[in-house]
N, C-alpha and C positions, 0 to 999 in steps of 0.2 A: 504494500500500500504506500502511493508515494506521500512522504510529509516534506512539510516547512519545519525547518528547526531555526529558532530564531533565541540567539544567546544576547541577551540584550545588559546583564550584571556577571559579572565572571569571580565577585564576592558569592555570588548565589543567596545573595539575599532577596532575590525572586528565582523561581522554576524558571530553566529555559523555557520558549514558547516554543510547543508542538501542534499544528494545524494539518488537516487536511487538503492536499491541494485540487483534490476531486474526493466525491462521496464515491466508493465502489457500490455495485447495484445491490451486492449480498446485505449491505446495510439500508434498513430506514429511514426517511425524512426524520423520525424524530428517537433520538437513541438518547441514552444518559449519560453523561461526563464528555458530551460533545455539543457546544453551542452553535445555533444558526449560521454564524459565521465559519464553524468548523473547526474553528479550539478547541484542543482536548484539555480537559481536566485531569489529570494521571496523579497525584497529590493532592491531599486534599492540605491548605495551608498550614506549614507550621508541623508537616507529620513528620517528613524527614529531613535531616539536614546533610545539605550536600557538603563533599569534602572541599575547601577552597583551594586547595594544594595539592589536589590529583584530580584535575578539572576531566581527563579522561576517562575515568573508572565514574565521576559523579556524571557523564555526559551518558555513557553507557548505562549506570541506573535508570537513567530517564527513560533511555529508549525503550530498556525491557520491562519499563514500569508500562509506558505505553504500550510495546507489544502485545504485552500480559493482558488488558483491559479489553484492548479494540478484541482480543482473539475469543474472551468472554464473551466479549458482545454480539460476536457472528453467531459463535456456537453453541449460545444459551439463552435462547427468547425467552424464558420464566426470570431470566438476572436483568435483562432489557427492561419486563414489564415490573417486578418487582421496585427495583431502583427508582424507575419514576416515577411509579405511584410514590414511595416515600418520599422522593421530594418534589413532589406533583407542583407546590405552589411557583418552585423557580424555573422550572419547565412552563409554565403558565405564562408565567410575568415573561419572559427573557428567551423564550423559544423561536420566536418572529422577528423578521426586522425593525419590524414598528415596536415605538419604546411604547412601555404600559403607564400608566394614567396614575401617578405615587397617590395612595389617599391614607389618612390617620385613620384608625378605626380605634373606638374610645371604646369606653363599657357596655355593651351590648347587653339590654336583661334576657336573662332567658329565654322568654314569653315572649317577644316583641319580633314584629313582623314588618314593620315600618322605622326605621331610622331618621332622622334628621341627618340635614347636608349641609354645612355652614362653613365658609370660606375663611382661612386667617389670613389676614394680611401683616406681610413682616419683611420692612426695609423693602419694599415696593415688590416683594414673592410671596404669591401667593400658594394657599397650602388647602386642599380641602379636609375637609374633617366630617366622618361619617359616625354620630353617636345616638343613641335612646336617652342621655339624658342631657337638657338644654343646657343647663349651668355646669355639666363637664367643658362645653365650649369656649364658657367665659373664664371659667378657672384655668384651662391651659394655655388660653390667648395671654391672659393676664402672665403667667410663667414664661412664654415666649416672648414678652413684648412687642406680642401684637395687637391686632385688631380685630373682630368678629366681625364680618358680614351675614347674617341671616339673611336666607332664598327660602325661596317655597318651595325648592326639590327636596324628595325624597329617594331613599333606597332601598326596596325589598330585601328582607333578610329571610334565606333561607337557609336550612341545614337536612346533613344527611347522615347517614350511618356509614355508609357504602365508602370506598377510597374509589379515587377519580378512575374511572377508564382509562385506556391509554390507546389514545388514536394511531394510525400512522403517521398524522398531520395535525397540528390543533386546528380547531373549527375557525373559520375566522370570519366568515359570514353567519346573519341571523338563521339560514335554513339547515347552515352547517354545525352551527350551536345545537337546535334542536334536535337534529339525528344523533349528536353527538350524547346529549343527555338523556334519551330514549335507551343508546346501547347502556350509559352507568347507570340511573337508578329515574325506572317509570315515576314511581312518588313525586321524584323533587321534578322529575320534566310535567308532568300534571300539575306541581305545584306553582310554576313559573307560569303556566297556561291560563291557569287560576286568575292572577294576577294583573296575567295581560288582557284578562276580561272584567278587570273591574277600570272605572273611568278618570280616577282620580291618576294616574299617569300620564293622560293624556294632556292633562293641562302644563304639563312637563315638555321639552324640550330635545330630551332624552331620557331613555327607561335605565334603570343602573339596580345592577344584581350585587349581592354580595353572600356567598354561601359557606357554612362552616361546615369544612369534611372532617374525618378522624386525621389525614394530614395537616391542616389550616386552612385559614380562610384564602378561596379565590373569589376575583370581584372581575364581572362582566357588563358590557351594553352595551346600545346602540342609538343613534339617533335616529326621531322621528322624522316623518315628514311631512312638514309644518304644513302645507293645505290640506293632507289628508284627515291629518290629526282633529285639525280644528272641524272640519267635515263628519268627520267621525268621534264628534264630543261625547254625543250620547247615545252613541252604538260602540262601545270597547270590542265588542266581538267580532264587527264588520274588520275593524284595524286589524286586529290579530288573525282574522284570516288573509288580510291583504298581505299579513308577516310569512302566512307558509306559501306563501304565491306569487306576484310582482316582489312584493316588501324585501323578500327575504334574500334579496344579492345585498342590502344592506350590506356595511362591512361591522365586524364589533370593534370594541376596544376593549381592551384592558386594563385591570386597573391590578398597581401593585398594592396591597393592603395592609398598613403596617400598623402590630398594636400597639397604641401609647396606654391602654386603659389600666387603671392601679390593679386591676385583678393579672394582669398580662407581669407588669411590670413589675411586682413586687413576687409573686410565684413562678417567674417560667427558670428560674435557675435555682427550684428545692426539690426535693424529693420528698417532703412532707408539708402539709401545712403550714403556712404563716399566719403575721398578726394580725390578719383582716377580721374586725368583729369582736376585738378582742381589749379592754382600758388595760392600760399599762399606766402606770405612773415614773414618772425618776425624780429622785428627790436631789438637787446640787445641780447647776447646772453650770460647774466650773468645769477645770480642764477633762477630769472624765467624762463627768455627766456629760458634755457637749458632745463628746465620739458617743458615749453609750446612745445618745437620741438620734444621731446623725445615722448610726447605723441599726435602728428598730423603727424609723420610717422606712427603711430601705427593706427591710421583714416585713413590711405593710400595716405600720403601727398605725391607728387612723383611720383606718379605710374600711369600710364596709358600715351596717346604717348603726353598728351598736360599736364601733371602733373607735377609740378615742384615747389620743397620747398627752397626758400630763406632764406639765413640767414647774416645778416649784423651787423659788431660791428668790431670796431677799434682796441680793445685792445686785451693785451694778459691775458693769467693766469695765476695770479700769485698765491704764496703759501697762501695767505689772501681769495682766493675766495674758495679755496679746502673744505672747512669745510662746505659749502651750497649749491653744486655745484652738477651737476649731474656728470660732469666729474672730473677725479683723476689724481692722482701723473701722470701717462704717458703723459699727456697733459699740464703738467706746464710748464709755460713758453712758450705755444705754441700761436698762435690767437686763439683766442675763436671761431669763425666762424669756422673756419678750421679743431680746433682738432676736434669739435661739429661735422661734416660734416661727416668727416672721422669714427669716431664713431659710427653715425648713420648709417652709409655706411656699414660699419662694420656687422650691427645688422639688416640690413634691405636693402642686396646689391642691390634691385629690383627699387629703391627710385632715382628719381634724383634729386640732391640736391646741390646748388651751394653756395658756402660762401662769403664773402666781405668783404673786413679788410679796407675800408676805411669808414667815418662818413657816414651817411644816407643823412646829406646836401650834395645836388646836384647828390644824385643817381638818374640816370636818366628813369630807367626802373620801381619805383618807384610804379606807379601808374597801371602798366603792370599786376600788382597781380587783383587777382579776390577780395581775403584780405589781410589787414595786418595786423599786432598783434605788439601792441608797448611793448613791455615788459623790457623794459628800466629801469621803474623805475625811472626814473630823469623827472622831473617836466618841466624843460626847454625842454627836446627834447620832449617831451609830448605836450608843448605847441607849439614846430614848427611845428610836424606835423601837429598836428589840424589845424593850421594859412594853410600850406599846400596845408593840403585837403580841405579846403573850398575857397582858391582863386583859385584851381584849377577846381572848381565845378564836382570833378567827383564821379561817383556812387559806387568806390568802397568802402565797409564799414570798418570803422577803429576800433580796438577794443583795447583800453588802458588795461591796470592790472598792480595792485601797490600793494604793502606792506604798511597797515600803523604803523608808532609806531615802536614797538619792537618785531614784529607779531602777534598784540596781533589782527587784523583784516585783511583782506584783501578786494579790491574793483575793478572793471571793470565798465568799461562804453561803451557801444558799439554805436560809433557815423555812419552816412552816409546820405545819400542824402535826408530820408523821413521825413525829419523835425522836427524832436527830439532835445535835446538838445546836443551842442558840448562841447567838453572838459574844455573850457572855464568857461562856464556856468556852474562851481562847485565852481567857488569861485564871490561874493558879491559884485561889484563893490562898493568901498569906500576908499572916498578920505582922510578918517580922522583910516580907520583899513589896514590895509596892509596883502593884501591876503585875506579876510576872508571867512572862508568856508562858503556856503550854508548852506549842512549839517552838523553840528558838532558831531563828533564822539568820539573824545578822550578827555579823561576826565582828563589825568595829562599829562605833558611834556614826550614826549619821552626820555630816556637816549641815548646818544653822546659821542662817544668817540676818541680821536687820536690817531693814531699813526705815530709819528714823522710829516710831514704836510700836514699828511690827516685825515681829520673826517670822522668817518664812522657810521652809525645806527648799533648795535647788534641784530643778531635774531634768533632762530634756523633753522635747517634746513629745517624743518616743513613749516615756510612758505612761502618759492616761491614753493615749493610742494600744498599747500593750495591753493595759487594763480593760481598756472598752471591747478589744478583744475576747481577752479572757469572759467577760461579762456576758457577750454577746453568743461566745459557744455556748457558756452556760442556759440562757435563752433558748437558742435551738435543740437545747438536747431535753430543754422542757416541752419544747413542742412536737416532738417526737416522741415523749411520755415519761423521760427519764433523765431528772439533771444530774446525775451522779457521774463521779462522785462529787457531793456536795460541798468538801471542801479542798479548795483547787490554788496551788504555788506554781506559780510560771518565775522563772528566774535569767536572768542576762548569763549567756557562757562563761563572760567572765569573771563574773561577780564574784565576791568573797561572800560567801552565805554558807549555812547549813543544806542541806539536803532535808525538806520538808515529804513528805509523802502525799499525795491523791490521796481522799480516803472519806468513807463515810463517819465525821462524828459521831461519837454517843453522848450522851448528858455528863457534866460531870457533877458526880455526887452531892458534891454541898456548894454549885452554884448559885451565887445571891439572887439571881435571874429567873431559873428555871425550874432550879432543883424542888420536888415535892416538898410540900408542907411536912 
């Protein structure tokens, strides 16, 4: 088979380009790992890395990478159809020469048959946006810093069970569309039918499909024709037969369909569950707390109708916290809550998220959280909670994260109702050592410093990063059903520390905190 090899980086920080310079007949119009234009795909990016300094032997991988695929491709029609079904939607989008038609596709409810279509406008580009709910529109224009145009188009939303057909050719006319969805799944081609028989389309300009397979969404249509249309107002059924008859040389178009909606964005890189539907609280919203929040919007803290991320701390920011701080200069001097709030808001309009600038004593909704995340840092508010949650006997589970030292470790303890040990019960009761740790970890004094009459620990920015971490596995392995072990030392290589253990606490006996009456 003759190819184009085209060595365009001799770093090989791009695959050489291997194309076809003619289709052989043994192959089809439309094959997988071979684009319209006739690039092969033989790597998939970032899989292997070629040698920079034996450009021959890495020239020869390619070819036999290539060889190996195309020889698949002749010899095994089930790997042909296979293949494209799973990645049906870039075969779709990117199969033809004509580019497809980029649209946003927001939160789709379940139930919903009709879409809205509303334009953003940003820096004179325009962007469509297909969603079921109006003020998703205005909340992400607002994030993009754009602008909403509202139309009166809409978009049918249909869905299937079935994975796409695989034509020899994709359809590309209206008559070739409908043959086409006759051979994948009668339902949805009945249900397109449906659609094209009711009138409200017609007042539309163009008919625009968008269907959810078990691959992803593909989005289809076509324009009308503006005298027949308006002729045929109130007859949808005359049109739709004019579709399987004159109409249907129409040509479609394509649309490529991309999700921005928080159900897409916050779940499509878990394997379980996230925080959509779920109150969270974080109490501090200093240098931890600020990663701990930045990264459980990012879990889907917010989102969904009973979802809702708190954030509570008194103080403002000042120039001293900027250096470790997820937020900057535009939020100095502002509350921490608030700018944090706004910020996130900013970065994730979809999130509902409330802030609190007064102390955590005597918040009253408190315990209203499913969790809470002390990321305080301060030992005393660490200890009132804990006193807190345990005269309050409730089920919510509490989860501490500290800095120790000068960063040189970080620690979490995640305390609640099933009888593990509380916060408390990290330090020794003894009436002759003050404070002493259970477990000892640091092996020299931390360094302390003033400025003017405040002391402050030094640390890099590293880690309440480290910590928000640590916090944030803890988190996910709650949402998978199991935070253990519950209490958890992540430590710097270099550090001079003790060696603490993972481990699940037990009470300890005469805890001032927890221990029985």
């Amino acid at each position: 088979m003759p190819v184009n090899l085209l060595i365009e980086d001799w770093n090989f920080l791009e695959y050489p380009r291997i194309s076809l310079t003619e289709r052989p007949n043994f192959l089809p119009a439309l094959v997988p790992h071979v684009d319209v234009l006739g690039n092969l795909c033989y790597f998939a990016p970032g899989a292997v890395t070629l040698d920079r300094y034996d450009p021959a032997t890495a020239l020869a991988q390619c070819l036999d990478q290539a060889t190996a695929m195309l020889d698949r491709i002749a010899a095994d029609p089930s790997y042909r159809i296979d293949d494209i079904q799973s990645e049906f939607p870039a075969h779709w989008e990117y199969g033809q020469l004509s580019l497809p038609w980029t649209v946003f596709l927001g939160d789709i409810h379940p139930e919903a048959t009709i879409a809205g279509y509303f334009v953003l406008q940003q820096e004179g580009r325009k962007r469509a946006l297909v969603t079921s709910d109006p003020d998703e529109a205005h909340r992400l224009a607002h994030a993009l810093g754009a602008t909403v145009i509202t139309s009166r188009y809409q978009c049918q939303l249909l869905q299937t069970a079935v994975r796409p057909w695989v034509p020899l050719q994709m359809p590309r006319t209206v008559k070739e569309l409908f043959a086409w969805l006759q051979s994948w799944d009668r339902t949805l081609y009945t249900s397109v039918q449906r659609a094209l028989g009711e009138k409200d389309y017609l007042q539309q300009t163009f008919a625009a499909f968008a269907v959810k397979t078990p691959v992803g969404w593909i989005g289809f249509g076509f324009d009308l024709d503006q005298l027949k249309r308006i002729g045929y107002a109130n007859s949808p059924k005359r049109y739709r037969n004019y579709l399987h008859n004159a109409g249907g040389t129409e040509r479609l178009f394509r649309m490529a369909l991309r999700e921005v909606g928080s159900r897409f964005v916050h779940n499509r890189n878990l394997s379980y569950p996230d925080l959509c539907n779920k109150r969270v609280t974080v109490v501090g919203c200093g240098a931890i707390g600020s990663f701990v929040a930045a990264s459980l919007v990012r879990l889907g803290a917010g989102t969904g109708k009973l979802g809702l991320l708190t954030l509570i701390d008194p103080d403002d920011l000042g120039p001293e916290n900027l250096g470790r701080h997820a937020l900057g200069y535009p939020a100095l001097m502002r509350a921490k809550a608030v700018a944090l709030k706004d910020e996130l808001l900013r970065q994730f309009p979809h999130s509902a998220i409330e802030a609190h600038t007064r102390s955590v004593v005597g918040h009253s909704k408190l315990f209203a959280a499913e969790l809470i995340i002390d990321a305080t840092g301060e030992e005393s508010v660490s200890e009132y909670l804990n006193g807190l949650r345990l005269k309050r006997g409730t089920h919510t589970p509490l989860l501490h994260v500290w800095i120790r030292g000068n960063g040189e470790a970080v620690q979490a303890l995640w305390a609640d109702a099933q009888g593990g040990a509380c916060y408390r019960c990290l330090l020794i009761p003894d009436a002759r050592a003050h404070r002493k740790e259970r477990f000892a970890l640091l092996k020299a004094e931390s360094l302390r410093r003033t400025d003017g009459c405040r002391a402050y620990t030094p640390y890099a920015v590293s880690a309440p990063m480290h910590a928000a971490a640590l916090a944030t596995d803890m988190v996910c392995a709650w949402l998978q059903g199991n935070p253990s072990p519950r209490f958890r030392t992540r430590s710097l290589e270099n550090a001079d520390v003790f060696k603490v253990k993972n481990q699940n606490l037990i009470r300890m006996t005469n805890c001032p905190a927890c221990a029985q009456p």
